[in-house]
C-alpha positions, 0 to 999 in steps of 0.5 A: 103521825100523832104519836112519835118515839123520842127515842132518848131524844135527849137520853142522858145527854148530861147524865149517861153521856155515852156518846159512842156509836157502832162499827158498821151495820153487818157487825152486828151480826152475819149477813146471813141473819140479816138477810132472813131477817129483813124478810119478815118485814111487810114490804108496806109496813106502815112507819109508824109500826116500823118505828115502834117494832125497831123500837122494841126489836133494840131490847133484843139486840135485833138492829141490823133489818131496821137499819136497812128499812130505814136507809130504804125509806130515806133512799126512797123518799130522797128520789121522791118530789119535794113535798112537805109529806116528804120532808117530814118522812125524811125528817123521821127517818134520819132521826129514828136512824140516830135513835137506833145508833144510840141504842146499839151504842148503849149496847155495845157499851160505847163511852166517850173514850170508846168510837169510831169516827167514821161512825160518829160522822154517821150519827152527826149527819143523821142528826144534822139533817134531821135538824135541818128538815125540821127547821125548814118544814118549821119555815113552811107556811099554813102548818097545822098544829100538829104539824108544828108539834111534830116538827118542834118534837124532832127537832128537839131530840135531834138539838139533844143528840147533838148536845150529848155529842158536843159534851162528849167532845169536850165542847161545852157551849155547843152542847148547852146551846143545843141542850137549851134549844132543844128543852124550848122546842120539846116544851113547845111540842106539849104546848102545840100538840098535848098528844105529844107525850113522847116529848115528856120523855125527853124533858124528863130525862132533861129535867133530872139528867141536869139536876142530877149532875148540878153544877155549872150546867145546871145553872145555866140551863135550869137557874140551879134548881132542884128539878129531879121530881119534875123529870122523874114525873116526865118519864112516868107519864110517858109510861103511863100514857104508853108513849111508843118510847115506853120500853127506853123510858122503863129502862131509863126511868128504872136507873134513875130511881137506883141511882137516887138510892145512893145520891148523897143530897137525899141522905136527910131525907126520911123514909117514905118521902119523895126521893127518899131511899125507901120509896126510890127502892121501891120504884126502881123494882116496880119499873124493872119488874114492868119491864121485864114482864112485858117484854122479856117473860115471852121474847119474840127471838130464839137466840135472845138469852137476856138483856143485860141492861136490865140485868145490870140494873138488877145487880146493882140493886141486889148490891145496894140491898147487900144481896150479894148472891142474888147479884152475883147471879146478876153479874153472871147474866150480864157477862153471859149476854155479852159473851153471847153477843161478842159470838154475834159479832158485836163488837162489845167495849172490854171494859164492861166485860172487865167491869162486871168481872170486877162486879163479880169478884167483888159479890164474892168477897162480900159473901167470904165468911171464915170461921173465926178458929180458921186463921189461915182463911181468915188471913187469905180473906183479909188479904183478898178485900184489902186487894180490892179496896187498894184496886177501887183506891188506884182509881179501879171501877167495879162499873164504868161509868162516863160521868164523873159524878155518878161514877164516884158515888157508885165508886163509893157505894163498893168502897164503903161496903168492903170497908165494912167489911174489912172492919167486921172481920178485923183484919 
């Protein structure tokens, strides 16, 4: 297969760091859905329309079917003759598996302090093995290009979802190991097989992911540099040529730009320039409306009200831009959806819910506005952003987030605005 899905082959492996993982399979949703479900699956649907529709099916909260398909497909290609078309099925599938995990853990909002062990140990063999197939097709001689590529390409990704897991536990030099090799391999991919172009995904979110954060690891894996715009232009190519991880790079591409509106190393930086407030604004919206309009104008599902990743990107843009209502309204959306997935059965983390409510509390206060002869509300006003500013003071978070660094930016983000606020009321 010429073109691969990454598949947040090294999603956020030091940014988002939410290496969190899902209960099990039928939580998702009820049998009985999965059942009906799973029917509308072509028993000889090729792999790489399986790969690319559960890809997609992950933006609409729809896991369960794929799940089975793949655990079918390894099953099948396990009890099959030890091929090198075999291992390299198996080699896919054990990835795609850990992809998927990855996507529902996004889902229900899994953290570092949010797993089940069970499930991690799940997510690590499947990455395991992945790896492990990947080295011993690498091992196999008369391989074509391609097939070197491939190879590179998932053992990559599968080095990167080990490194998120390792960092999540604490253990630094696995997780830099891992990360490191896994950058060689990615670039090796491109090198062999141009045709690659999910791997520019993975390098592009390995590439910023390390500048962002900075700090020892990116001294150690990038020499210190500032590779922010070289991960960003990663991430757009793999858009722009419609790599199958088109719809995760959108989503990951769309945060990135948000979060650079507040990153306070581009505060220098004049309007119009790279990187600088107004232009990362301006992408932010042009990817979020991307992925908006080509996946949820027309949802394939009935029971899909929305996504709330794209919902909760929104709102933070509509804070930054000081569009409380507009956020609020965005806020609401994300609380709704996740309501209505707790109502599936998914087993959604209580600190996101608490999270957007704060989120919510907070768009309130921001459109409070009494009338200066009003002492009364004006005094209850007062009273109320001062309560704020002393929750977001005693460590409150209006959005979790597991990396400390981002965290205390958008930490800071809140705090200044309600600070404003309690100044130009002159409470």
């Amino acid at each position: 297969m010429k073109k691969s899905w990454m598949a947040q082959s090294i999603l956020s492996a030091r940014l988002a760091l939410m290496v969190g993982f899902i209960v099990i399979l039928s939580a998702a949703r009820s049998p009985a859905n999965s059942s009906s479900d799973e029917q509308l699956i072509p028993e000889n649907m090729p792999a790489n329309e399986i790969i690319q529709r559960a890809l997609t099916d992950s933006l609409y909260y729809e896991f369960d079917k794929w799940f089975a398909v793949f655990e079918k497909n390894i099953r099948r290609l396990e009890n099959s003759p030890d091929t090198l078309k075999t291992k390299m099925g198996l080699m896919k599938y054990h990835f795609y598996f850990s992809g998927l995990l990855g996507e529902l853990c996004h889902t229900l909002a899994f953290t570092s302090r949010y797993k089940i062990q069970e499930i991690v140990d799940r997510f690590i063999h499947h990455s395991n093995r992945a790896k492990e197939l990947a080295k011993e097709i690498l091992d196999t001689p008369d391989l074509t290009l391609s097939q070197q590529a491939q190879a590179n390409l998932y053992l990559g990704g599968a080095e990167g979802y080990i490194g998120i897991f390792e960092y999540g536990e604490g253990n630094l030099f696995k997780a830099l190991v891992n990360g490191f090799s896994a950058d060689t391999h990615l670039e090796k991919a491109i090198s062999l097989d141009p045709s690659q172009i999910d791997a520019h995904f993975g390098l592009g979110i390995y590439r910023y992911g390390n500048s962002r954060l900075g700090g020892f690891g990116n001294f150690i894996m990038q020499s210190g540099r500032d590779l922010r715009q070289v991960g960003l232009d990663h991430i757009e190519r793999a858009i722009r040529e419609k790599a199958p991880s088109k719809p995760l790079a959108l989503k990951t591409l769309a945060w990135f730009y948000i979060s650079e509106q507040f990153n306070p190393k581009n505060s220098n930086i004049p309007p119009g320039k790279p990187l600088s407030a107004t232009v990362s604004r301006s992408k932010a919206f042009k990817f979020m409306e991307e992925l908006e309009t080509e996946y949820f104008k027309n949802p394939p599902y009935t029971n899909f009200i929305g996504n709330k990743e794209l919902a909760m990107m929104q709102a933070l843009q509509y804070v930054l831009d000081g569009n409380y209502t507009s956020a609020k309204i965005k806020f609401e959306k994300v609380l709704e959806v996740a309501e209505d997935l707790k109502n599936r059965g998914f087993a959604i983390n209580t600190q996101l819910t608490d999270s957007v409510k704060a989120g919510i509390q907070f768009c309130e206060l921001m459109l409070l506005r009494p009338e200066k002869n009003d002492a009364p509300g004006h005094k209850s006003a007062c009273l109320k952003v001062n309560e704020q500013l002393e929750f977001l003071k005693s460590g409150g978070a209006m959005v979790e987030y597991d990396a400390k660094k981002i965290r205390s930016e958008l930490h800071g983000v809140f705090a200044g605005k309600l600070d404003a606020l309690y100044n130009d009321m002159n409470c």
